[in-house]
C-alpha positions in Angstrom: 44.6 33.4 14.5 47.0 33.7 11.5 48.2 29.9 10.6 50.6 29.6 7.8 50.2 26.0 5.8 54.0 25.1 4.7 55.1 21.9 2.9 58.8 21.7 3.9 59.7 25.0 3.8 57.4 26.1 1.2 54.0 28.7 1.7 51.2 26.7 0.9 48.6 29.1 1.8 47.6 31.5 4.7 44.3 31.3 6.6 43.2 34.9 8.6 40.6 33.3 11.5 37.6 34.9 11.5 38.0 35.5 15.1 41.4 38.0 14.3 40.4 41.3 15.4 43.3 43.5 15.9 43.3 47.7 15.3 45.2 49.0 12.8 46.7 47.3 9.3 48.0 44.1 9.8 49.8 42.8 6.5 50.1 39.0 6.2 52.2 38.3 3.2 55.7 38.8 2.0 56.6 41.2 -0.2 57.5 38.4 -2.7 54.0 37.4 -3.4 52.2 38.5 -6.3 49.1 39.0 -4.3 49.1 41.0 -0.9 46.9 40.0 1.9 46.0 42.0 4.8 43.5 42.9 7.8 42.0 46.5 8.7 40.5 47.8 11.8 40.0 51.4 12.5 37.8 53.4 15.1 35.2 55.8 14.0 36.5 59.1 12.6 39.5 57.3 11.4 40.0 59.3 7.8 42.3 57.8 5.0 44.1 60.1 2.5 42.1 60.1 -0.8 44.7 58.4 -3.2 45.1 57.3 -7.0 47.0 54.0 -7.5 50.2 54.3 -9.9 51.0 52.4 -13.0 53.7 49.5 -11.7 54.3 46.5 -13.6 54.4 43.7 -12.2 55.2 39.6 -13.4 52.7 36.9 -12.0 54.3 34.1 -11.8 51.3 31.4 -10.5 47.8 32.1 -9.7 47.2 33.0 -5.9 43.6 33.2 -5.0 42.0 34.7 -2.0 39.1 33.2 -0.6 36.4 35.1 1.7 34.1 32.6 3.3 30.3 34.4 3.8 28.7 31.5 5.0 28.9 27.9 5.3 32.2 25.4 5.8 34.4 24.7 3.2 37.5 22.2 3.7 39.8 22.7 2.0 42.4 19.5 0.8 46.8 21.0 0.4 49.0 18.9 -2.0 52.4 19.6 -2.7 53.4 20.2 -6.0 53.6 16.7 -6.7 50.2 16.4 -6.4 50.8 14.4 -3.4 48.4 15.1 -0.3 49.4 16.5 3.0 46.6 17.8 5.0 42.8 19.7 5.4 41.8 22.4 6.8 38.0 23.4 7.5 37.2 27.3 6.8 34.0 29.0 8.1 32.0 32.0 7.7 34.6 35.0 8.1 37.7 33.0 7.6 40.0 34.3 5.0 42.1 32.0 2.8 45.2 33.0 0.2 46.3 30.0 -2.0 50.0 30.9 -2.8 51.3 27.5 -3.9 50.9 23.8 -4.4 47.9 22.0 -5.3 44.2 22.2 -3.2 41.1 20.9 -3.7 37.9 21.8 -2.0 35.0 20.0 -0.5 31.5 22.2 0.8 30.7 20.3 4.4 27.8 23.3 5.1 26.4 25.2 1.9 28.7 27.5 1.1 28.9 31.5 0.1 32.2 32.9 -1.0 34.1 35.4 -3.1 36.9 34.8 -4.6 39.8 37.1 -5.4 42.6 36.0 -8.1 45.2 37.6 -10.7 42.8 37.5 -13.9 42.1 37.3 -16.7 41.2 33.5 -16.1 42.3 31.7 -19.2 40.0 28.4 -19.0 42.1 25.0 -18.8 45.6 26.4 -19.6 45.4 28.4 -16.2 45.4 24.6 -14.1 46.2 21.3 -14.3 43.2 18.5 -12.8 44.3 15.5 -11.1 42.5 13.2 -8.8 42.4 14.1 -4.9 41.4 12.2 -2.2 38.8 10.8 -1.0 36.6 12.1 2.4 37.5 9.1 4.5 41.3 10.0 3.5 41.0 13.9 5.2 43.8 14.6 7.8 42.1 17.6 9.1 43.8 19.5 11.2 42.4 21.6 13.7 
């Protein structure tokens, strides 16, 4: 229900199944990202401490976006760093999606609702470089 995308040994991205269901906190990502990614589930009653978040610094590297997929299907296309294609993926309504590295492109197979979570401020064209993906015949989707 958790399925890491790797390009050698490389994170590409992590997808969180809609399906995953576990009680408790469940956190998916290394410390060593720049964005943290994690699943809650706790019964009624449950009561968490009233807190205030410190000042940290912290260096962002790359962007790493978090997709939350409301409703629809999205694929979604993983190149390496060489802008070279590897492999799809389709996402649905529930399924969870953090882009840590490489490239990805996106194509809406069912009209799509999402949010999108990301390191900001976005900066326009200096924050990504455009090149041309694939084309639909081309998917390797993997299931």
């Amino acid at each position: 229900m958790i399925e890491e995308i790797r390009y050698h040994n490389q994170l590409l991205a992590l997808i969180v199944s809609h399906k995953f269901d576990k009680l408790g906190i469940h956190f998916f990502t290394p410390n060593d990202l720049s964005q943290q990614l994690a699943y809650m589930r706790h019964p009624m009653g449950k009561v968490i401490q009233p807190h205030v978040h410190n000042f940290v610094l912290r260096e962002v590297q790359y962007t790493q976006e978090v997709l939350f997929i409301k409703k629809g299907k999205l694929q979604v296309d993983f190149y390496n760093e060489q802008q070279e294609y590897l492999e799809s993926h389709v996402l649905e309504a529930g399924d969870v999606i953090l882009l840590v590295t490489g490239g990805h492109g996106f194509e809406v197979l069912e009209e799509v609702e999402m949010i999108e979570v990301k390191q900001g401020p976005y900066v326009g064209e200096q924050d990504k470089t455009r090149f041309i993906g694939i084309s639909r015949e081309q998917a390797k989707i993997v299931k």
